[in-house]
DRENKE-319696 format. One record per residue (C-alpha): residue number from 1; residue in three letters; x, y, z. Coordinates in pm, 1 decimal. Layout:
BEGIN
{NUM; "ALA"; {X; Y; Z}}
...
//
This chain:
BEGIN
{1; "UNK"; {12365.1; 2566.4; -4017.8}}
{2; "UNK"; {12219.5; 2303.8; -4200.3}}
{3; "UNK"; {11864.7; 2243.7; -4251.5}}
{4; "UNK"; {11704.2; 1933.5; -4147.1}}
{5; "UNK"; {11562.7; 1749.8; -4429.1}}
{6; "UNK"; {11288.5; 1580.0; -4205.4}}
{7; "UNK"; {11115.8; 1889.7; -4129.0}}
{8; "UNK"; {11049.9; 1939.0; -4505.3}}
{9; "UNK"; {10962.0; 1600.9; -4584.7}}
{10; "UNK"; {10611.7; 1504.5; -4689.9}}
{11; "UNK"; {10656.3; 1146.7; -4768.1}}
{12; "UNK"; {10313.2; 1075.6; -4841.0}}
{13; "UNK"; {10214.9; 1375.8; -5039.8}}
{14; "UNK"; {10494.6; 1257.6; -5230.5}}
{15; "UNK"; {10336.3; 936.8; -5304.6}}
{16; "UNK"; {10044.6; 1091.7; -5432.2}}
{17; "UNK"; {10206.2; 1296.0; -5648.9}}
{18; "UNK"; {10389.7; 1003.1; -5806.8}}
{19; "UNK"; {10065.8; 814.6; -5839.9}}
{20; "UNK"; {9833.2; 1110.1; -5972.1}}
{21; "UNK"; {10081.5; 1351.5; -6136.5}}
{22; "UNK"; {10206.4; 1073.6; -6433.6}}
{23; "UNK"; {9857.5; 940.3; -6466.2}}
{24; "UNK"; {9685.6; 1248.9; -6535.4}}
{25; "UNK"; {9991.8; 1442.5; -6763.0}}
{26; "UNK"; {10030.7; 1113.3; -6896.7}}
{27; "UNK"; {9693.6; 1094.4; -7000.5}}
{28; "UNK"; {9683.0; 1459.9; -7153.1}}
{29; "UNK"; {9977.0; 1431.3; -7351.3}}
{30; "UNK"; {9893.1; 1075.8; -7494.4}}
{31; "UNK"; {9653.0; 1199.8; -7794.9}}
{32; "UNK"; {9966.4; 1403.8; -7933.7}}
{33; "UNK"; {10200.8; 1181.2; -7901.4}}
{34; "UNK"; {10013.4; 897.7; -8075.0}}
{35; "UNK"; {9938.9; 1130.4; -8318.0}}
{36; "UNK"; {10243.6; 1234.1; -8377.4}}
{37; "UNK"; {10352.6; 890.1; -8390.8}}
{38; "UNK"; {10093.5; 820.1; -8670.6}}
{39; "UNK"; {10264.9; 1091.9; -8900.5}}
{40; "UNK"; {10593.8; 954.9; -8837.9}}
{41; "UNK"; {10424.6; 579.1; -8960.0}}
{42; "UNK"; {10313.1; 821.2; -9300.8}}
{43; "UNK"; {10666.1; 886.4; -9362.9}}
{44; "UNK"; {10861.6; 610.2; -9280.3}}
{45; "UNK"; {10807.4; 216.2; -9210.2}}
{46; "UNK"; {11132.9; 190.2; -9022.2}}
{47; "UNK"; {10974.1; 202.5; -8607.9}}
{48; "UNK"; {10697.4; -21.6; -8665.1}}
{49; "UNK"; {10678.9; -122.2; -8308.6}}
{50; "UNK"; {10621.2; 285.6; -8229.7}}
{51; "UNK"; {10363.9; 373.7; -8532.9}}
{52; "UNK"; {10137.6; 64.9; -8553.7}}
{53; "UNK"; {10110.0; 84.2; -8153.2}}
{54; "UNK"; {9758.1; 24.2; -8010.8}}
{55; "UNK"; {9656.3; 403.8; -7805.4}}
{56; "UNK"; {9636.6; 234.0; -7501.1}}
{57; "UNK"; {9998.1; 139.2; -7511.6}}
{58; "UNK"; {10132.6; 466.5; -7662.9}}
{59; "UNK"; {9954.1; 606.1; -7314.2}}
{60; "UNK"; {10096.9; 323.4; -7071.5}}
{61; "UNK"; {10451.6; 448.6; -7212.5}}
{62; "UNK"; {10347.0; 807.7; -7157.3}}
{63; "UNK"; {10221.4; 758.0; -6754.6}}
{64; "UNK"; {10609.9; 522.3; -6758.4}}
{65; "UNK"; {10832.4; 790.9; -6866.5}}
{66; "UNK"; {10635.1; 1093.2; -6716.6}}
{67; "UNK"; {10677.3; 879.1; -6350.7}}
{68; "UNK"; {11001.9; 828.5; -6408.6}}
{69; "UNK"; {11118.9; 1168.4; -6507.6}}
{70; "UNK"; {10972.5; 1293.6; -6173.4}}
{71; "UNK"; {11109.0; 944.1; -5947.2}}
{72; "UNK"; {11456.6; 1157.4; -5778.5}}
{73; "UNK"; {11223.6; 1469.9; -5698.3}}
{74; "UNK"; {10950.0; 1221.1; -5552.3}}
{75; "UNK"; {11266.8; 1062.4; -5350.1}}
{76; "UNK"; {11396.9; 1394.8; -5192.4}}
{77; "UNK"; {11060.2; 1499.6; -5110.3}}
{78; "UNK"; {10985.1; 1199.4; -4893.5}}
{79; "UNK"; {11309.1; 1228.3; -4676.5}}
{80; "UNK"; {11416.1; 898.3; -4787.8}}
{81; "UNK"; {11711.7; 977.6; -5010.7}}
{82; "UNK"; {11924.1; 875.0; -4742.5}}
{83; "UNK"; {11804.3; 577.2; -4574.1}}
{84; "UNK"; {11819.0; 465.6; -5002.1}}
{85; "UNK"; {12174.0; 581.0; -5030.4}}
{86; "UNK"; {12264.5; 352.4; -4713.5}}
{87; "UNK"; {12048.6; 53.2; -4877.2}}
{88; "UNK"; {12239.3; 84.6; -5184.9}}
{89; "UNK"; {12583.0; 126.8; -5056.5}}
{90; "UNK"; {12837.6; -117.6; -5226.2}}
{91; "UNK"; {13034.2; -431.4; -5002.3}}
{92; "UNK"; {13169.3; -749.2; -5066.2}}
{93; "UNK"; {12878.1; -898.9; -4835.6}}
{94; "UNK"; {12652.8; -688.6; -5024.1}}
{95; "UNK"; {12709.8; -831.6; -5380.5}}
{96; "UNK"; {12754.0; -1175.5; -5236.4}}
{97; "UNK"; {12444.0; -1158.7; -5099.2}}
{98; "UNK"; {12289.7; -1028.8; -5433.0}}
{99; "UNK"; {12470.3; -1319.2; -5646.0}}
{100; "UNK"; {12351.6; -1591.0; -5408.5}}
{101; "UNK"; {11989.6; -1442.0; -5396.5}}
{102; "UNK"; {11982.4; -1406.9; -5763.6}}
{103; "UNK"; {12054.5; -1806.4; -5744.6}}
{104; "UNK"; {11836.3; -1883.0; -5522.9}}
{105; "UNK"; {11543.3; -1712.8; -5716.5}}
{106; "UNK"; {11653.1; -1817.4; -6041.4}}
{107; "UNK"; {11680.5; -2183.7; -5935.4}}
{108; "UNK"; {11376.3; -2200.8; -5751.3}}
{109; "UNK"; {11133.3; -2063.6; -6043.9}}
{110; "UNK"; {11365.5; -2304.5; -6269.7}}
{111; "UNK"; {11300.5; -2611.3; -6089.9}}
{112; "UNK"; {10890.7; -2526.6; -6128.7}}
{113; "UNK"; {10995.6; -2500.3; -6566.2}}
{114; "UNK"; {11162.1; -2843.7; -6518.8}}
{115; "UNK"; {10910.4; -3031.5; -6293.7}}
{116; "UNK"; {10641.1; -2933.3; -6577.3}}
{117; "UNK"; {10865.8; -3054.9; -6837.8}}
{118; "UNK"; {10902.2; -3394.7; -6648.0}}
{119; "UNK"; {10525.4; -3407.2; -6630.2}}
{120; "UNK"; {10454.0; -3300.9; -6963.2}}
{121; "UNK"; {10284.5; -2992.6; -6898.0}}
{122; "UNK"; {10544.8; -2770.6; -7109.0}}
{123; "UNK"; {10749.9; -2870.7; -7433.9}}
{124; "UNK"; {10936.3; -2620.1; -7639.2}}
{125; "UNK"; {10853.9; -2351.5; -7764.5}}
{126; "UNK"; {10795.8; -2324.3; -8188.2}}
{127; "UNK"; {10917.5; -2000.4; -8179.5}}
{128; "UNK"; {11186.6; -2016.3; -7958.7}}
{129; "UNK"; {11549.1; -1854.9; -8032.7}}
{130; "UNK"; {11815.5; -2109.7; -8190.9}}
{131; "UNK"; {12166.2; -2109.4; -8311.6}}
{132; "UNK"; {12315.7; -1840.5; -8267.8}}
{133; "UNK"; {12023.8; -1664.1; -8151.6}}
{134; "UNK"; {12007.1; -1849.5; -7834.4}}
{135; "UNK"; {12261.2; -1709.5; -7634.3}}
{136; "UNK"; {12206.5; -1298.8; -7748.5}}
{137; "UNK"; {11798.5; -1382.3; -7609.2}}
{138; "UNK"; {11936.6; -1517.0; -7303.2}}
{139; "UNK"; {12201.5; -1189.5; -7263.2}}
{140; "UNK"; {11886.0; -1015.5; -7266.0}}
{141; "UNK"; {11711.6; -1212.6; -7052.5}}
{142; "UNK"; {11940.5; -1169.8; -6810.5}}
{143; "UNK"; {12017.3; -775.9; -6870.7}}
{144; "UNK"; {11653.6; -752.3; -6829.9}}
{145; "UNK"; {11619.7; -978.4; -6506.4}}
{146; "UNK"; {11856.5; -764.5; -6340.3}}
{147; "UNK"; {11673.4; -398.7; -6440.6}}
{148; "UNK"; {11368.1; -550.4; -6322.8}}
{149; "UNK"; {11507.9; -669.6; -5963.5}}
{150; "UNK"; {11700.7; -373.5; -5941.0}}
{151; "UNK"; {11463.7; -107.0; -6051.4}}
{152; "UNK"; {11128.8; -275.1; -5865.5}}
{153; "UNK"; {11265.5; -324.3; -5548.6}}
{154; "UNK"; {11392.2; 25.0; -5485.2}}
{155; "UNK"; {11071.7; 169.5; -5632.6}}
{156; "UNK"; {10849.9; -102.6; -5448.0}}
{157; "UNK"; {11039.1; -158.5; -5128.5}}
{158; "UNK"; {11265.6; 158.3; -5101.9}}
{159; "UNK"; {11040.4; 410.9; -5217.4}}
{160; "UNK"; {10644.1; 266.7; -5176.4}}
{161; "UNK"; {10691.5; 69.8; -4850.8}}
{162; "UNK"; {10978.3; 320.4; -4711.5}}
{163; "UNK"; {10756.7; 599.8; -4752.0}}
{164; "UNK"; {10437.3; 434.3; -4589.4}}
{165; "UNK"; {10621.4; 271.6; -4285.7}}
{166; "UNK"; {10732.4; 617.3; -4184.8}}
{167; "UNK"; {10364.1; 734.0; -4111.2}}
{168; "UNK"; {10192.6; 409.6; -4109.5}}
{169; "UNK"; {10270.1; 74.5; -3851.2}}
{170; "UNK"; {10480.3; -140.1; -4010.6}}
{171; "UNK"; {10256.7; -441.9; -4074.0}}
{172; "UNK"; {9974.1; -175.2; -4246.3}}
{173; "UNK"; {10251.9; -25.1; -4430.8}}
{174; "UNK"; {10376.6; -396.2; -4488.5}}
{175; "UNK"; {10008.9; -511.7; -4636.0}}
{176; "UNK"; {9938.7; -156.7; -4825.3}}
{177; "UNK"; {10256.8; -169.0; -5045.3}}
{178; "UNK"; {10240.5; -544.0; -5131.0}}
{179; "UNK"; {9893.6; -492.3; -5217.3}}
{180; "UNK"; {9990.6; -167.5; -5446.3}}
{181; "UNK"; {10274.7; -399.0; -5629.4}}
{182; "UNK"; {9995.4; -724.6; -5674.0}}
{183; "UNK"; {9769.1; -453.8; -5834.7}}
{184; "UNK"; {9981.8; -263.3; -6068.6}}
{185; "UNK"; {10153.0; -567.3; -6228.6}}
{186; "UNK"; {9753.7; -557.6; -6397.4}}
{187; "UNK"; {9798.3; -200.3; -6524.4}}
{188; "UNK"; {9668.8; -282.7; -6884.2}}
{189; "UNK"; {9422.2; -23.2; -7016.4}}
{190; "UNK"; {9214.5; -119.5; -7319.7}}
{191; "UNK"; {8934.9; 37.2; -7482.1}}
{192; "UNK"; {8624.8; -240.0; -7576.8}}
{193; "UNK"; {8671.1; -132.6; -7929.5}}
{194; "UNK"; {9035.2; -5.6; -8064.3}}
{195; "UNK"; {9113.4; 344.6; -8090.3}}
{196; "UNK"; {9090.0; 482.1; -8495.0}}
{197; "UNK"; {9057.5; 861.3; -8390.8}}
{198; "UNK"; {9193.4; 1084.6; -8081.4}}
{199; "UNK"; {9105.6; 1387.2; -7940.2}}
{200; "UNK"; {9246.5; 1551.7; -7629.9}}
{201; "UNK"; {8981.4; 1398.0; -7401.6}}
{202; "UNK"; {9131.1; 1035.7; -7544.7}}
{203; "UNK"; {9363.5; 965.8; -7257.0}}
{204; "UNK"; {9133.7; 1076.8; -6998.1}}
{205; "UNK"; {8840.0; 859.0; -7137.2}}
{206; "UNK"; {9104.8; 560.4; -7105.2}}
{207; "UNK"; {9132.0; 584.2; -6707.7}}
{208; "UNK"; {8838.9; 357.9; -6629.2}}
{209; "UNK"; {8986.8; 26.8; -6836.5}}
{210; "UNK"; {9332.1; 114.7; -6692.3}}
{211; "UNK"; {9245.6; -236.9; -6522.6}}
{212; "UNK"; {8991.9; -406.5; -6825.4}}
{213; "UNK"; {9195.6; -694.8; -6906.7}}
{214; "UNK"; {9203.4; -833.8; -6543.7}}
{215; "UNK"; {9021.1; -1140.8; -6489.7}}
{216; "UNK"; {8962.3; -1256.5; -6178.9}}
{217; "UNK"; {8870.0; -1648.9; -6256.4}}
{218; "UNK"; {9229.9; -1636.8; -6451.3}}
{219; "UNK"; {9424.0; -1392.7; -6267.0}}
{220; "UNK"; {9373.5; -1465.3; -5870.9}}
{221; "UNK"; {9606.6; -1729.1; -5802.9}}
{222; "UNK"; {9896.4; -1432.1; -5994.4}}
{223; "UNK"; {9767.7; -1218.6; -5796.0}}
{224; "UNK"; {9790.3; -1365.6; -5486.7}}
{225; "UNK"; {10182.8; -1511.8; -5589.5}}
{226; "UNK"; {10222.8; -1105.8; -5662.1}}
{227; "UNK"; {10107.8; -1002.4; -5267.8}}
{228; "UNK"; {10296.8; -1301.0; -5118.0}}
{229; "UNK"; {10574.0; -1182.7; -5311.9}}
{230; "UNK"; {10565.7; -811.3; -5217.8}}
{231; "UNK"; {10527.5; -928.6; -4850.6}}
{232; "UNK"; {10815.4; -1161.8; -4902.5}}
{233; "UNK"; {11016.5; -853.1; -5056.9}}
{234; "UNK"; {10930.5; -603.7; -4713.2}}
{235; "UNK"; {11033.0; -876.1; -4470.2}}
{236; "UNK"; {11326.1; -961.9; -4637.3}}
{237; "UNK"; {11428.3; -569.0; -4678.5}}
{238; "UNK"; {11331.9; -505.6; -4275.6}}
{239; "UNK"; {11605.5; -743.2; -4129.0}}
{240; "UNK"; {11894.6; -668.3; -4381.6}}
{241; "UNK"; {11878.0; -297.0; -4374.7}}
{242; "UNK"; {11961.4; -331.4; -4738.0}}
{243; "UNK"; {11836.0; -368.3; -5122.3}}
{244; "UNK"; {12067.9; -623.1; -5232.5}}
{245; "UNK"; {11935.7; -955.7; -5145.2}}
{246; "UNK"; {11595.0; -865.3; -5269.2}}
{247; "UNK"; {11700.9; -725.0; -5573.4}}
{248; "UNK"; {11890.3; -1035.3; -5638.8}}
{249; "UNK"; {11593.6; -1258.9; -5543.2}}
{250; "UNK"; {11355.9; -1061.6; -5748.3}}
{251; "UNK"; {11612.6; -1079.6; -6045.7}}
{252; "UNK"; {11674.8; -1454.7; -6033.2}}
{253; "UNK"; {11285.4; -1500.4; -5999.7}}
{254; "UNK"; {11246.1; -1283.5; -6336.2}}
{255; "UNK"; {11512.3; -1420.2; -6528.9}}
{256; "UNK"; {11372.0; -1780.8; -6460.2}}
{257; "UNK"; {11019.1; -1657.4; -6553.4}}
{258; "UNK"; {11150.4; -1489.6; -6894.0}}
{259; "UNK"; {11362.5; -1775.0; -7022.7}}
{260; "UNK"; {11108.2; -2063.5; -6953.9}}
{261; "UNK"; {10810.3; -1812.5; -7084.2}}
{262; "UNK"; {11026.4; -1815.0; -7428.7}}
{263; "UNK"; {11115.7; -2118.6; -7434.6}}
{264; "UNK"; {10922.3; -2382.2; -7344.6}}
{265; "UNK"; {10507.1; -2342.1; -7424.5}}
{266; "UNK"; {10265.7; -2499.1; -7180.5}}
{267; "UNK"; {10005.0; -2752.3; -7270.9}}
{268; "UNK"; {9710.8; -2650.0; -7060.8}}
{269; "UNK"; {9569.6; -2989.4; -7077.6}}
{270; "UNK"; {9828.9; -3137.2; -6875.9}}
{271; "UNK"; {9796.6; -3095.9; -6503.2}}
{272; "UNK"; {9650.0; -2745.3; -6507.3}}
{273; "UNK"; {9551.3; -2819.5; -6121.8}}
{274; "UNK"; {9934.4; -2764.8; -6053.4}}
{275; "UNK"; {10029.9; -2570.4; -6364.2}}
{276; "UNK"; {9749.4; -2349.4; -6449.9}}
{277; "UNK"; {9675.2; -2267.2; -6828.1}}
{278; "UNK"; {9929.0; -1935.0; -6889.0}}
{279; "UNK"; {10272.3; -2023.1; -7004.7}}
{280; "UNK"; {10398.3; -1815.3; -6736.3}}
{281; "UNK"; {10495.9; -2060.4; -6424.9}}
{282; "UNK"; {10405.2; -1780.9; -6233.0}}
{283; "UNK"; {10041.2; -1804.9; -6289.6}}
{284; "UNK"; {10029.8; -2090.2; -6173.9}}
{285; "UNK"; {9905.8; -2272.5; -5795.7}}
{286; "UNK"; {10225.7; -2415.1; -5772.0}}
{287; "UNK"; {10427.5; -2066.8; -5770.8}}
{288; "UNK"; {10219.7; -2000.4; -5508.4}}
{289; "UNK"; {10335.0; -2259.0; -5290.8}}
{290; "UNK"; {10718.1; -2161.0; -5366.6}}
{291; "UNK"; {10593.3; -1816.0; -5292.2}}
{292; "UNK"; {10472.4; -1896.4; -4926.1}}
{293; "UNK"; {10771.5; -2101.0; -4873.5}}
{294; "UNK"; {11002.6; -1832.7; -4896.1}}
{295; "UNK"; {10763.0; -1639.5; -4650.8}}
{296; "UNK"; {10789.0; -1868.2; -4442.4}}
{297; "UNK"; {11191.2; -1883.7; -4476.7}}
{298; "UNK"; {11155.3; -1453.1; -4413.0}}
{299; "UNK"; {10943.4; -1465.1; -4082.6}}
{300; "UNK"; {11268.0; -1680.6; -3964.1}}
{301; "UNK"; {11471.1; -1551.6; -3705.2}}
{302; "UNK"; {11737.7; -1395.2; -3819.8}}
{303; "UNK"; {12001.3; -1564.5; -3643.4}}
{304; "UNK"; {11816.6; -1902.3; -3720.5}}
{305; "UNK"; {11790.2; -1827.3; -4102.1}}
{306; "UNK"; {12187.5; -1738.2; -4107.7}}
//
């Protein structure tokens, strides 16, 4: 006889221990690491990017990989694994719905990149990649775009907002987990001063800046585009049943995002009521508006929005 997973499922236990566990091993294991990292820089100039990095990012990494080693365990001990598994089954309608959602998020970001162009408020970019460059940056773009989408929505919206709309009602569950996503797009820990020496106590001493470099006067309106977006997500991911469609938006929206942040360069003098002052369109006022739009396109009807 089969045992039924529900009656050992402790969905949000699980999310605690996905939150807590990575922070706090992440934290204890980042002095060594960076350590060890700084021996390796002794020996060899060939990782750069690994042995001159800053503590605070050789501990971001650290929390990263630790929370991902444990994501499948966290999965099966929420019960979810197989309302996931039916999200992510494959269909035709499935990956059309991904490939014109990916479209429709790519173009709609794009159109923000173009409309500051017209106005003035971004040119190119100095550093931007050229020649034969060009098209290898915007294979990555892409390849990136679509981990992003893929991986964020079944963390954010399969895992984080499944998990709480079994024991919560839906619209706390809906509000809790687009508040989580807003907040930990600002998960940048810095120290006031940069790191020269560790000790094992390091990483713990870095948990109150996990959050230092948010500013509230320049961050908000992101902020706010982040929530709309996470509530956009959940709504979207309640009347399909299924992960595509928001993977693809969320891809298309990131893929836009990372090719206009590379190559175009805003000039925060020019309309920064509209634009804002970051060369990320998504900082700015007027993502928010394309942001409530397409809440406004979820709370549709379905059979209207078809």
């Amino acid at each position: 006889m089969k045992r039924d997973p529900s009656h050992t499922a402790r969905p949000l236990w699980a999310i605690l221990l996905l939150l807590g566990f990575p922070l706090l091993f992440g934290a204890a294991i980042a002095p060594w690491v960076y350590q060890a990292l700084q021996a390796l820089g002794e020996v060899t100039d060939a990782l750069p990017k690994l042995t001159e990095s800053r503590f605070e990012k050789v501990a971001s990494r650290c929390v990263m990989l630790t929370a991902a080693l444990i994501l499948y365990p966290v999965i099966r001990m929420t019960g979810l694994l197989p309302e996931l598994r039916r999200g992510l089954t494959p269909s035709p309608d499935r990956y059309r719905d991904f490939r014109q959602a990916f479209l429709l998020g790519a173009v709609s970001m794009a159109l923000l990149y173009l409309a500051g162009w017209a106005l003035g408020a971004y040119g190119p970019h100095p550093k931007a990649p050229t020649g034969m460059m060009l098209p290898a940056a915007l294979a990555g773009f892409f390849i990136g775009a679509l981990f992003i989408g893929i991986f964020e929505e079944i963390f954010f919206r399969g895992l984080i907002f499944g998990t709480l709309r079994t024991r919560l009602h839906g619209a706390i569950a809906l509000l809790g987990s687009s508040a989580f996503f807003s907040v930990i797009h600002f998960f940048r820990p810095r120290f006031p001063e940069a790191v020269t020496e560790t000790s094992w106590r390091t990483g713990f001493e870095l948990i109150p800046h996990l959050f230092a470099r948010f500013n509230p006067e320049r961050d908000v309106v992101f902020a706010a585009t982040l929530f709309l977006m996470g509530v956009t997500l959940c709504r979207f991911y309640t009347r399909t049943a299924n992960l595509y469609f928001i993977m693809g938006l969320h891809g298309g929206w990131v893929l836009a995002m990372l090719t206009g942040a590379n190559l175009l360069r805003r000039n925060p003098e020019a309309w920064p009521t509209l634009f804002g002052h970051g060369d990320l369109v998504s900082k700015s006022p007027l993502a928010l508006l394309v942001m409530a739009l397409f809440l406004a396109a979820s709370l549709i009807p379905a059979r209207k929005s078809a």
